[in-house]
PDBQT receptor file of N, H, CA, C and O in Angstrom, charges set to zero:
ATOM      1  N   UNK A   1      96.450  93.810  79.841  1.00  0.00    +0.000 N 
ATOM      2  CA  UNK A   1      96.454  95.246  79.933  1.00  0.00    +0.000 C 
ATOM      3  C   UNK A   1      97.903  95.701  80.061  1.00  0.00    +0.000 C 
ATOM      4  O   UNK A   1      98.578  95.011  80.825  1.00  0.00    +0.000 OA
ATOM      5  N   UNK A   2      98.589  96.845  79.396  1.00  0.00    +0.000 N 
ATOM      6  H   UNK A   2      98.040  97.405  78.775  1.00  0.00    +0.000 HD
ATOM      7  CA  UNK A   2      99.569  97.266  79.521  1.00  0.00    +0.000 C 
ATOM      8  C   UNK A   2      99.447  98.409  80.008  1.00  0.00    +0.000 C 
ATOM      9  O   UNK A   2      98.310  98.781  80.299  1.00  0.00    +0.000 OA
ATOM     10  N   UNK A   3     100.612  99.312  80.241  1.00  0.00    +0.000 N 
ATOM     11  H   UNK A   3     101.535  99.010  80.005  1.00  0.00    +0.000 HD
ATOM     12  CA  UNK A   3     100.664 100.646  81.347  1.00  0.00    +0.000 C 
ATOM     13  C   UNK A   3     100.151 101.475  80.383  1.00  0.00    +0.000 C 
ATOM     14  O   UNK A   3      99.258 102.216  80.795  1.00  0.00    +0.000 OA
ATOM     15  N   UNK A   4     100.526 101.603  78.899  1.00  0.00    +0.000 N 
ATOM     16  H   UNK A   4     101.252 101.002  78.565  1.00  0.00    +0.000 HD
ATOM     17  CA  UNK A   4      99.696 102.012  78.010  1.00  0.00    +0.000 C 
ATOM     18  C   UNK A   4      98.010 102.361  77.933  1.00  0.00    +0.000 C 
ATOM     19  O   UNK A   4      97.482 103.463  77.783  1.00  0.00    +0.000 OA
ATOM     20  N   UNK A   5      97.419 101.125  78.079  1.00  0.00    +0.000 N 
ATOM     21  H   UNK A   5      97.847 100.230  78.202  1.00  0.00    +0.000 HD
ATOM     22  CA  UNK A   5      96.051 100.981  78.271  1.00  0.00    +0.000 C 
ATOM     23  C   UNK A   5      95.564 101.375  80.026  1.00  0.00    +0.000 C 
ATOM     24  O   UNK A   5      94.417 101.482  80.459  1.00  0.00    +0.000 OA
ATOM     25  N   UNK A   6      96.565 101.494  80.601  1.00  0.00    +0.000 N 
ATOM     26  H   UNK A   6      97.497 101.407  80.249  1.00  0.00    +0.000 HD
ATOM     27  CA  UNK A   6      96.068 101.950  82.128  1.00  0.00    +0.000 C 
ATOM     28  C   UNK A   6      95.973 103.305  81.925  1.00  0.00    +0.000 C 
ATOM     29  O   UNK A   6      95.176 103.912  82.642  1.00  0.00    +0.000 OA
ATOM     30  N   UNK A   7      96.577 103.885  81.148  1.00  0.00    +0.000 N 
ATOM     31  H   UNK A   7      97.223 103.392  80.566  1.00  0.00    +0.000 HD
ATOM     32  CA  UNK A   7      96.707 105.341  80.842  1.00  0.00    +0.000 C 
ATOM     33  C   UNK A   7      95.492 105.954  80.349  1.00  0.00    +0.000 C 
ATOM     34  O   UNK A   7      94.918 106.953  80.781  1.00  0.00    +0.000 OA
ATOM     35  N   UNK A   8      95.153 105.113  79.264  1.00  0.00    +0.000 N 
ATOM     36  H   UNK A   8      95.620 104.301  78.913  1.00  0.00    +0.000 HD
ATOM     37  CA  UNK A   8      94.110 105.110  77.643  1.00  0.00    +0.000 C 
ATOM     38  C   UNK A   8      92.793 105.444  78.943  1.00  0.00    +0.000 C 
ATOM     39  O   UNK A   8      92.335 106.579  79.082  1.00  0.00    +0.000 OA
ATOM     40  N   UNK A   9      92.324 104.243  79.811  1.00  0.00    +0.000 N 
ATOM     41  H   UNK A   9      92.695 103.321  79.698  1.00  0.00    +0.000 HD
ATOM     42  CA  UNK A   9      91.375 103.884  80.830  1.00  0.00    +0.000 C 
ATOM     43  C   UNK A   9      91.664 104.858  81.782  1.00  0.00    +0.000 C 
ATOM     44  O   UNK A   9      90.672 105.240  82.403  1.00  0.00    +0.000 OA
ATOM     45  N   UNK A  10      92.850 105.436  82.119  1.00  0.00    +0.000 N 
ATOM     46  H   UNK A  10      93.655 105.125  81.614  1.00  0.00    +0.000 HD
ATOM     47  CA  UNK A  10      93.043 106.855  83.156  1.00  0.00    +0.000 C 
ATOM     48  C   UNK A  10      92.489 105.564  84.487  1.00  0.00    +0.000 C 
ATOM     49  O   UNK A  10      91.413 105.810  85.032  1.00  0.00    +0.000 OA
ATOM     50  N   UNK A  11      92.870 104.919  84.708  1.00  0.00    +0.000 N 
ATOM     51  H   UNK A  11      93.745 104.719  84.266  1.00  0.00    +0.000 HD
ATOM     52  CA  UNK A  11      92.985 103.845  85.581  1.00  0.00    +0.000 C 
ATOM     53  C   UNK A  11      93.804 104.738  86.596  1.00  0.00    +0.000 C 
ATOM     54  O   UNK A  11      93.562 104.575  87.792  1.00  0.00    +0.000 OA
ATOM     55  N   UNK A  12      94.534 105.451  86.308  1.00  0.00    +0.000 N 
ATOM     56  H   UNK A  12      94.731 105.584  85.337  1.00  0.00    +0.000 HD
ATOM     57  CA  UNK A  12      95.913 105.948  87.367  1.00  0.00    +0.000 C 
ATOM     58  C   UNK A  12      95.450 107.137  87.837  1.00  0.00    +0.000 C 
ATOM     59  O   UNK A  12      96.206 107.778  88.566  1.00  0.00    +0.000 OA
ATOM     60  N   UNK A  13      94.147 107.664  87.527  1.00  0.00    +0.000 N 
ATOM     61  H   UNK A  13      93.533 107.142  86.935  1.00  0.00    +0.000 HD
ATOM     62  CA  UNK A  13      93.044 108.522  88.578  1.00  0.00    +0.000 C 
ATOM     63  C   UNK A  13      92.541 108.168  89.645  1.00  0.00    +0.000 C 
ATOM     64  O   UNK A  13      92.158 108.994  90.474  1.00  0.00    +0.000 OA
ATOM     65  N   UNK A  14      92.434 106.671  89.847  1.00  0.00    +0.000 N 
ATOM     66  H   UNK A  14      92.745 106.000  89.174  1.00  0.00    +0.000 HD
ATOM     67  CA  UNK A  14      91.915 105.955  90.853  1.00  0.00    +0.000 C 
ATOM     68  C   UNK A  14      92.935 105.672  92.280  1.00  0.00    +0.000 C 
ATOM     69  O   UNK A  14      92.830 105.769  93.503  1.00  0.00    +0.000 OA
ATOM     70  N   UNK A  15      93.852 105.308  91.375  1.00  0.00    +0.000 N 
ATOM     71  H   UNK A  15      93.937 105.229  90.382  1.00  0.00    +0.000 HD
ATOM     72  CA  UNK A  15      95.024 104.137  92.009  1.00  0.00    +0.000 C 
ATOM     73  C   UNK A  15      96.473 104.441  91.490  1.00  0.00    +0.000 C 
ATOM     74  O   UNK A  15      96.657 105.509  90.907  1.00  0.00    +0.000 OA
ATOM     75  N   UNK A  16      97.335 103.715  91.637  1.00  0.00    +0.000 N 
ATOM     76  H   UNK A  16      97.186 102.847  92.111  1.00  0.00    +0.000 HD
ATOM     77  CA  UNK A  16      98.781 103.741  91.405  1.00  0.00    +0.000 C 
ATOM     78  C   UNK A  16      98.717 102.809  90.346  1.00  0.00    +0.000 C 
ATOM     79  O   UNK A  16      97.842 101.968  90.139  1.00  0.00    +0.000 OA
ATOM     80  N   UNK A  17      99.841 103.073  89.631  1.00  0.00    +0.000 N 
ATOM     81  H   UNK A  17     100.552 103.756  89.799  1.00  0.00    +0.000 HD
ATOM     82  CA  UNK A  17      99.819 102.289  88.477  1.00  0.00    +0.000 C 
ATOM     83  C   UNK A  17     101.512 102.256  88.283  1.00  0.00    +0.000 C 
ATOM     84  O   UNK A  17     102.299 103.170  88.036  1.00  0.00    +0.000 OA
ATOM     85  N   UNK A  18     101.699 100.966  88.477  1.00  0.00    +0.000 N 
ATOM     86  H   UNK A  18     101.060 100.224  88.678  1.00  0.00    +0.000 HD
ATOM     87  CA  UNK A  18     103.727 101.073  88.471  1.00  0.00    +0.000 C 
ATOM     88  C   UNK A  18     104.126  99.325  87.588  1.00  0.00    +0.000 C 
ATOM     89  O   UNK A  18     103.704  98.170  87.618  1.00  0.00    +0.000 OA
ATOM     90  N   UNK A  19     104.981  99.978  87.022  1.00  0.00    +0.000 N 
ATOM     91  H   UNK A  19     105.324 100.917  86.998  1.00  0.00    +0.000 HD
ATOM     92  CA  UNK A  19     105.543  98.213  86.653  1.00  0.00    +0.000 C 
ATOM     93  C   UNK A  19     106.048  97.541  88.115  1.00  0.00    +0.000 C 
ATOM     94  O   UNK A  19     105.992  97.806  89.316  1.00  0.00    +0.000 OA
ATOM     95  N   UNK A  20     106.594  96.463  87.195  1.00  0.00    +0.000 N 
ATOM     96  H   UNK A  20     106.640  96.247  86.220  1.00  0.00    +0.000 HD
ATOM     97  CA  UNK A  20     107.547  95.471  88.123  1.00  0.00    +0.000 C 
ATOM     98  C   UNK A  20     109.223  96.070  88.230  1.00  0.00    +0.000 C 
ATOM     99  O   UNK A  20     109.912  96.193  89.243  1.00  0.00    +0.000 OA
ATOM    100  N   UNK A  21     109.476  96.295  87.188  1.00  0.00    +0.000 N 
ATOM    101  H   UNK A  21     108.917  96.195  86.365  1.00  0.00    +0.000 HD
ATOM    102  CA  UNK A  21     110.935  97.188  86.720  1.00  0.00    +0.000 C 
ATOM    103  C   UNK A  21     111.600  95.889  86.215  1.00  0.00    +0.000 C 
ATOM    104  O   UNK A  21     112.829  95.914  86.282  1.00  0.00    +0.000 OA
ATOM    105  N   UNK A  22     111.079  94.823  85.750  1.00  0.00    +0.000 N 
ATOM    106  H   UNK A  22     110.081  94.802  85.696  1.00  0.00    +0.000 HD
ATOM    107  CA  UNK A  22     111.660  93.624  85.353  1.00  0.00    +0.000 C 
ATOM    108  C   UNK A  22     111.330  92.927  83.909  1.00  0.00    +0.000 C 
ATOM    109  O   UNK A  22     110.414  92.124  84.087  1.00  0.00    +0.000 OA
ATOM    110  N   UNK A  23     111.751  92.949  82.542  1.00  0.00    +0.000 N 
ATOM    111  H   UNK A  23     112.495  93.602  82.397  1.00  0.00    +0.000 HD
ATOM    112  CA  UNK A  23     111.092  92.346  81.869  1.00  0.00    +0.000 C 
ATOM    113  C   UNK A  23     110.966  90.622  82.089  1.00  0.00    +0.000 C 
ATOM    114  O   UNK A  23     110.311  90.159  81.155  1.00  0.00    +0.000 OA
ATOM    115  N   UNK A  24     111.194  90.077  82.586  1.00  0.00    +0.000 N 
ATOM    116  H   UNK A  24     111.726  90.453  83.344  1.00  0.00    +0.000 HD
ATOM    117  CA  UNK A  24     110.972  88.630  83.048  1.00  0.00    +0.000 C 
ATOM    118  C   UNK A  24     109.518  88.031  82.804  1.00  0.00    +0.000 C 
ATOM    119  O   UNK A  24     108.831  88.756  83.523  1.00  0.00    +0.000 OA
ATOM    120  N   UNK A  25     108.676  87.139  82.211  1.00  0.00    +0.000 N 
ATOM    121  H   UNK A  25     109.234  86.550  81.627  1.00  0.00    +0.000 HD
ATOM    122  CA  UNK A  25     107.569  86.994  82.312  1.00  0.00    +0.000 C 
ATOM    123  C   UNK A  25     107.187  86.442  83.684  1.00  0.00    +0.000 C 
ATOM    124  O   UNK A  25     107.099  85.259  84.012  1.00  0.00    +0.000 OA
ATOM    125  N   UNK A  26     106.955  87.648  84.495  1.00  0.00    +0.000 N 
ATOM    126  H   UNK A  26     107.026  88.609  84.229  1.00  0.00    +0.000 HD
ATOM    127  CA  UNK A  26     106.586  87.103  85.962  1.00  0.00    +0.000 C 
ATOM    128  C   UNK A  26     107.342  88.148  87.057  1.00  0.00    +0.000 C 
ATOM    129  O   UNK A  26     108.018  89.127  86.742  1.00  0.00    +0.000 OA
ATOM    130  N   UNK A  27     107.090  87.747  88.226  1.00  0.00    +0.000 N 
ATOM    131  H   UNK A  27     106.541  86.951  88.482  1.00  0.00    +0.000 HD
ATOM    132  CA  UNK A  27     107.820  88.492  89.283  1.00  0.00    +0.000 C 
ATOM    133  C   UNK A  27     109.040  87.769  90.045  1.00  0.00    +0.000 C 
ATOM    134  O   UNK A  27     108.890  86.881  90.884  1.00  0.00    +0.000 OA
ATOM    135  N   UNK A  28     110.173  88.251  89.650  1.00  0.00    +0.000 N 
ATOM    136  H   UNK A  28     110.296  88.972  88.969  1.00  0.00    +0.000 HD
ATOM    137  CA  UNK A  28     111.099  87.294  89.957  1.00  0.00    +0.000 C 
ATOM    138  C   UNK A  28     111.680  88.219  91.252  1.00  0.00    +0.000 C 
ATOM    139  O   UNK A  28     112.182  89.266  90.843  1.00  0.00    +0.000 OA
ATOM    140  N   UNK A  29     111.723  88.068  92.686  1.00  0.00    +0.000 N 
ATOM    141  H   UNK A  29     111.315  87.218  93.018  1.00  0.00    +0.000 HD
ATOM    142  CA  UNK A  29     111.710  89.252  93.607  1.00  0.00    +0.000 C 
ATOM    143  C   UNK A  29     113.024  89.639  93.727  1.00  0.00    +0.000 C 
ATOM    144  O   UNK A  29     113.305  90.547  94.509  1.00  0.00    +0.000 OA
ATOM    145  N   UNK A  30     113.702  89.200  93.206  1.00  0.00    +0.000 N 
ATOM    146  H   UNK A  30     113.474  88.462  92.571  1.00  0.00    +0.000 HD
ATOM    147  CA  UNK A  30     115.363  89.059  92.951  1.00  0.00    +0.000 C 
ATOM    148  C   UNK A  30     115.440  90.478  92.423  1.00  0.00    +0.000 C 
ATOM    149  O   UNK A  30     115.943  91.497  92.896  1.00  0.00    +0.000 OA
ATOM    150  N   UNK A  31     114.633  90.171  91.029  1.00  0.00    +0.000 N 
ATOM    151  H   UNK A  31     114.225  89.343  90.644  1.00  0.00    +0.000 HD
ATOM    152  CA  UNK A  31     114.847  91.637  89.658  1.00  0.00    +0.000 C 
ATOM    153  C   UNK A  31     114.382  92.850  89.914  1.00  0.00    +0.000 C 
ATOM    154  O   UNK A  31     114.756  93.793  89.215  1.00  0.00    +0.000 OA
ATOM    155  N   UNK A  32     113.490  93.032  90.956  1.00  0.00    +0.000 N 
ATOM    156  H   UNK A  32     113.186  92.267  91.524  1.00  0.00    +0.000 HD
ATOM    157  CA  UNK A  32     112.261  93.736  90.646  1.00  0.00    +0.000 C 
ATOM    158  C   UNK A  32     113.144  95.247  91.347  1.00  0.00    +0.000 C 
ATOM    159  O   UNK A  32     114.181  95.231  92.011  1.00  0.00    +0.000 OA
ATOM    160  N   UNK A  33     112.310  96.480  90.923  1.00  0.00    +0.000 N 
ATOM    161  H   UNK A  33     111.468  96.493  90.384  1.00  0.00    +0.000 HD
ATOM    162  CA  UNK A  33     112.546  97.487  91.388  1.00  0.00    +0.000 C 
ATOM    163  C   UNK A  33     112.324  97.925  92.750  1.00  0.00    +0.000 C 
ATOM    164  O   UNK A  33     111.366  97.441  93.352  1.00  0.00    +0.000 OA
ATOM    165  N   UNK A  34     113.176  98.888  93.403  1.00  0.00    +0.000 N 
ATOM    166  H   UNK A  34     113.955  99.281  92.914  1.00  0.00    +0.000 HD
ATOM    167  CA  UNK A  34     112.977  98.964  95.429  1.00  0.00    +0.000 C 
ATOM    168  C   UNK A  34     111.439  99.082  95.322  1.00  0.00    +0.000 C 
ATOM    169  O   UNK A  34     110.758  98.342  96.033  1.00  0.00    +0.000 OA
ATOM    170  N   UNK A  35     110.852  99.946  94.497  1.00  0.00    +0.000 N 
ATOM    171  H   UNK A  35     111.405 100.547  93.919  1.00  0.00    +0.000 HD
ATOM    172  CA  UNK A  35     109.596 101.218  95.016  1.00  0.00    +0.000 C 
ATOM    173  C   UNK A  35     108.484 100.029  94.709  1.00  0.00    +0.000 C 
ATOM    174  O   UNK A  35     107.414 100.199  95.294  1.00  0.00    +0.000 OA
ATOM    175  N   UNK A  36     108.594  98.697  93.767  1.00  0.00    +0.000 N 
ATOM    176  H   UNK A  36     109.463  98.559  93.291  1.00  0.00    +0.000 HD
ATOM    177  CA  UNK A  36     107.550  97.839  93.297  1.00  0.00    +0.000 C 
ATOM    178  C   UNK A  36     108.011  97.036  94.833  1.00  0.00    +0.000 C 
ATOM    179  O   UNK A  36     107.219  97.349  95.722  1.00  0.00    +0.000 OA
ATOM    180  N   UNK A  37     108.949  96.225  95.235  1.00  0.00    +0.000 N 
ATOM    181  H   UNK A  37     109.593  95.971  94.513  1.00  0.00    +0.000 HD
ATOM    182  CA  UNK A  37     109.119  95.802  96.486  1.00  0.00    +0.000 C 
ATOM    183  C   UNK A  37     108.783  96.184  97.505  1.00  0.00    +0.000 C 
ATOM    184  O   UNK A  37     108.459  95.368  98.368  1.00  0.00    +0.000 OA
ATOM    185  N   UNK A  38     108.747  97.515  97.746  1.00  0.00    +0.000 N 
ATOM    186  H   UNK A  38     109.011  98.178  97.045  1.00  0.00    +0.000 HD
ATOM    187  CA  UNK A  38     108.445  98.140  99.282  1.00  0.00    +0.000 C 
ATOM    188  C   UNK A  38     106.683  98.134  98.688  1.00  0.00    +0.000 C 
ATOM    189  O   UNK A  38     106.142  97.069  98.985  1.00  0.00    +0.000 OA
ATOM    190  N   UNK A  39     106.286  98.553  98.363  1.00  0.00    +0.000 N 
ATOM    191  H   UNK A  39     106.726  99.418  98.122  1.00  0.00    +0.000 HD
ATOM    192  CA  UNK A  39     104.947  98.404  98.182  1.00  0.00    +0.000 C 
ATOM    193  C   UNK A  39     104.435  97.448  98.233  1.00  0.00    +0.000 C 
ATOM    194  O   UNK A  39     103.416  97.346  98.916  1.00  0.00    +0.000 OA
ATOM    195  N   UNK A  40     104.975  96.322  97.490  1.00  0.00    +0.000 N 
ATOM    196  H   UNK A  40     105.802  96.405  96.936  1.00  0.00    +0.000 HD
ATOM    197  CA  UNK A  40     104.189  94.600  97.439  1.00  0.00    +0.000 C 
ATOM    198  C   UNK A  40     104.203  94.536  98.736  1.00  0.00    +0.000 C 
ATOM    199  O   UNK A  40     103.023  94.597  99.083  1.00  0.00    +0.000 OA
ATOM    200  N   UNK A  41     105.230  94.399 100.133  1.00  0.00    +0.000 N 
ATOM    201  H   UNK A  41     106.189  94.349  99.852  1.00  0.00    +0.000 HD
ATOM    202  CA  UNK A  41     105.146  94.172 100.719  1.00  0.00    +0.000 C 
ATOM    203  C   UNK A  41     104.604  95.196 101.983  1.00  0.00    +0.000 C 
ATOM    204  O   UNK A  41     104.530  94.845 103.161  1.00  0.00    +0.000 OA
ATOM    205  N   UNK A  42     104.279  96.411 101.502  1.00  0.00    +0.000 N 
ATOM    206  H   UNK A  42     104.338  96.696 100.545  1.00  0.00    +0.000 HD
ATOM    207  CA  UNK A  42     103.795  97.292 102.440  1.00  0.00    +0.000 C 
ATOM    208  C   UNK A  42     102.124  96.922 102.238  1.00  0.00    +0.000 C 
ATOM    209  O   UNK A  42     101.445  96.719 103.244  1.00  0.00    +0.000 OA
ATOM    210  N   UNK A  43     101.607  96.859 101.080  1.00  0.00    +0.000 N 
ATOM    211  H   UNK A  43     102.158  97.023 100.263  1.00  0.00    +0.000 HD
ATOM    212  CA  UNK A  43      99.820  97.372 100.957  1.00  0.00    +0.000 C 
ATOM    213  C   UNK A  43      99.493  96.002 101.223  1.00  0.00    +0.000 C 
ATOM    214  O   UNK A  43     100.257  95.053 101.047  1.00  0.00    +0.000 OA
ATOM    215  N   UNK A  44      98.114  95.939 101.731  1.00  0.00    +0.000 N 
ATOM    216  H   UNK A  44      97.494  96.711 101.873  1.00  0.00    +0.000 HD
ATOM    217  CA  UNK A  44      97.085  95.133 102.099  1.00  0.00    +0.000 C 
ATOM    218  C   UNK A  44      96.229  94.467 100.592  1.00  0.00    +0.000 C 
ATOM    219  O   UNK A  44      95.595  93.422 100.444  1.00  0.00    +0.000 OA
ATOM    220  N   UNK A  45      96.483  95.358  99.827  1.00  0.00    +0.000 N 
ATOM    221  H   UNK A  45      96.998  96.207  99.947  1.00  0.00    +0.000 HD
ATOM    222  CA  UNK A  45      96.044  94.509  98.554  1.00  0.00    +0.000 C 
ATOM    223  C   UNK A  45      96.448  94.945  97.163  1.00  0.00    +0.000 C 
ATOM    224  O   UNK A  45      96.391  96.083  96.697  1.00  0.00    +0.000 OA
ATOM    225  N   UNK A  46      96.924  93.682  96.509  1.00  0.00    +0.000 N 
ATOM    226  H   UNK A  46      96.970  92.758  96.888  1.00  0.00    +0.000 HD
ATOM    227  CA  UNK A  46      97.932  94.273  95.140  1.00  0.00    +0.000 C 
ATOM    228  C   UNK A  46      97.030  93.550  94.039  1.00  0.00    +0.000 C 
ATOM    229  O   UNK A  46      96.734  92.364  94.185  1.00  0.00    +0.000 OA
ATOM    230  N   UNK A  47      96.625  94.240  93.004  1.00  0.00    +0.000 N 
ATOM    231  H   UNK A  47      96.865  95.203  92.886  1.00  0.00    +0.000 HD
ATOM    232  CA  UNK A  47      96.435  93.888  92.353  1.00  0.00    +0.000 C 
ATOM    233  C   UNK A  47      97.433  93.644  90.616  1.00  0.00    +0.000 C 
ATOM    234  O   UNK A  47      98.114  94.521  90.085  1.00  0.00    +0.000 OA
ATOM    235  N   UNK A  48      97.230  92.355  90.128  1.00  0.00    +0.000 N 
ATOM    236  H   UNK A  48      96.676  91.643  90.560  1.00  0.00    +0.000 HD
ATOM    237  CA  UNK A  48      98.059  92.159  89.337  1.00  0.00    +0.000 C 
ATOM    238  C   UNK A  48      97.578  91.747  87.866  1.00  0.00    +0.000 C 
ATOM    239  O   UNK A  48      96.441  91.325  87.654  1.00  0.00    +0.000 OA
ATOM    240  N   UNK A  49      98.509  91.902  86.911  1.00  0.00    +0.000 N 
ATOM    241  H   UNK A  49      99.432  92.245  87.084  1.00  0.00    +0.000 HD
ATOM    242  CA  UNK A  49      97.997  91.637  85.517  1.00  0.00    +0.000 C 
ATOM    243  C   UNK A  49      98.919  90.312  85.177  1.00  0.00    +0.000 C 
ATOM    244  O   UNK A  49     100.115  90.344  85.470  1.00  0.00    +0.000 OA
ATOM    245  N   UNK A  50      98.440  89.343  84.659  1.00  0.00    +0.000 N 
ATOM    246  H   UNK A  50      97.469  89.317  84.421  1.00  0.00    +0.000 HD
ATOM    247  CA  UNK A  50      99.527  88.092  84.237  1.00  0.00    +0.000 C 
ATOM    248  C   UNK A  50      99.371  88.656  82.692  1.00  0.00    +0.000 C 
ATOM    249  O   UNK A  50      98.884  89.586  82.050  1.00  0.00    +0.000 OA
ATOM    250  N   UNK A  51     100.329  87.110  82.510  1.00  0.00    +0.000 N 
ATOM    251  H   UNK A  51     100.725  86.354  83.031  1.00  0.00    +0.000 HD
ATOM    252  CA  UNK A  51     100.250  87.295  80.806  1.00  0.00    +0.000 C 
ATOM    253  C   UNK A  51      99.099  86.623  79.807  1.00  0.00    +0.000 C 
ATOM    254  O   UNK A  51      99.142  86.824  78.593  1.00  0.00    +0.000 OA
TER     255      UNK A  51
């Protein structure tokens, strides 16, 4: 699923819908953007898309 298709699905009526801010295949916590960091580590449950 891409942010594209989260859009298409209006997925982002429900919930938050944010990248990583990294093209890297993966989460490298080094790369990633503040607002994707403070969140991973603030919420109780993250849900994720691999490749």
């Amino acid at each position: 699923m891409t942010l594209i298709d989260t859009k298409t699905l209006k997925i982002g009526a429900i919930t938050k819908v944010i990248d990583n801010g990294d093209d890297a295949p993966g989460t490298i916590l080094e790369n990633i953007k503040k607002e994707f960091k403070d969140l991973f580590y603030k919420l109780d449950i993250v849900m994720t898309k691999g490749q």
